[in-house]
N, C-alpha and C positions, 0 to 999 in steps of 0.2 A: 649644193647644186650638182645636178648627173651635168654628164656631157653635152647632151641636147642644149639645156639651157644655159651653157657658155656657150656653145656654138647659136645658139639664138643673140643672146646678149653684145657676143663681138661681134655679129653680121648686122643685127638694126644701131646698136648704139656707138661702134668704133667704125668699122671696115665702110657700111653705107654710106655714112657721112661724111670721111676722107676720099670717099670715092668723088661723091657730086661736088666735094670743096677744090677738087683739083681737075676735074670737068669741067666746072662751070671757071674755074680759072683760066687754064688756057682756053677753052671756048673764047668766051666775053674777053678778055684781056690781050691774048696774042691772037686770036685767028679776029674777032672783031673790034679792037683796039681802043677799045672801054679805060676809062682812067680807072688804076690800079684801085684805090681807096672806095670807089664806089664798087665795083666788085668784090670784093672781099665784104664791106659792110652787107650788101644786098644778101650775097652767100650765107655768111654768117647770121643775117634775120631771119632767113628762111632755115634756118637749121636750128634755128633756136626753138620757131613755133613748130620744127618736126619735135624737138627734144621732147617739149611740155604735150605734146599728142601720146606721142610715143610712152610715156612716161603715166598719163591719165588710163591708155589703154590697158595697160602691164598693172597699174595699180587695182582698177578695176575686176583685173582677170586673177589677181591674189586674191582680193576680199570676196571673189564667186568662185573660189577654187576650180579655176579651169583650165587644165591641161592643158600645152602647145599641142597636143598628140588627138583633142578632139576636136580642135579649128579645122 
């Protein structure tokens, strides 16, 4: 893997997803005072059907050999 595709890799599949999991935390949870449990599960479903998107897209773009550099 060159640098691009770590720096791809940790921006969609680590850093994005920690992002919105702790936005949409204190969003929903402290600023709109949402029960804890149901927050975290809805966060976590929605991250889940980014994962398997995420993951079908990248797959796709292996088996048609396509560059990050020609999107």
């Amino acid at each position: 893997m060159n640098n691009q595709s770590k720096l791809t890799f940790l921006g969609l599949f680590i850093l994005f997803p920690i992002t919105f999991l702790l936005a949409s935390l204190i969003w929903r949870f402290f600023i709109k005072s949402e029960d804890f449990i149901n927050v975290v599960t809805d966060s976590l479903s929605i991250l889940g059907v980014y994962y398997i998107l995420a993951s079908i897209v990248f797959a796709v773009m292996k088996v048609r050999n396509v560059n990050l550099k020609d999107i």
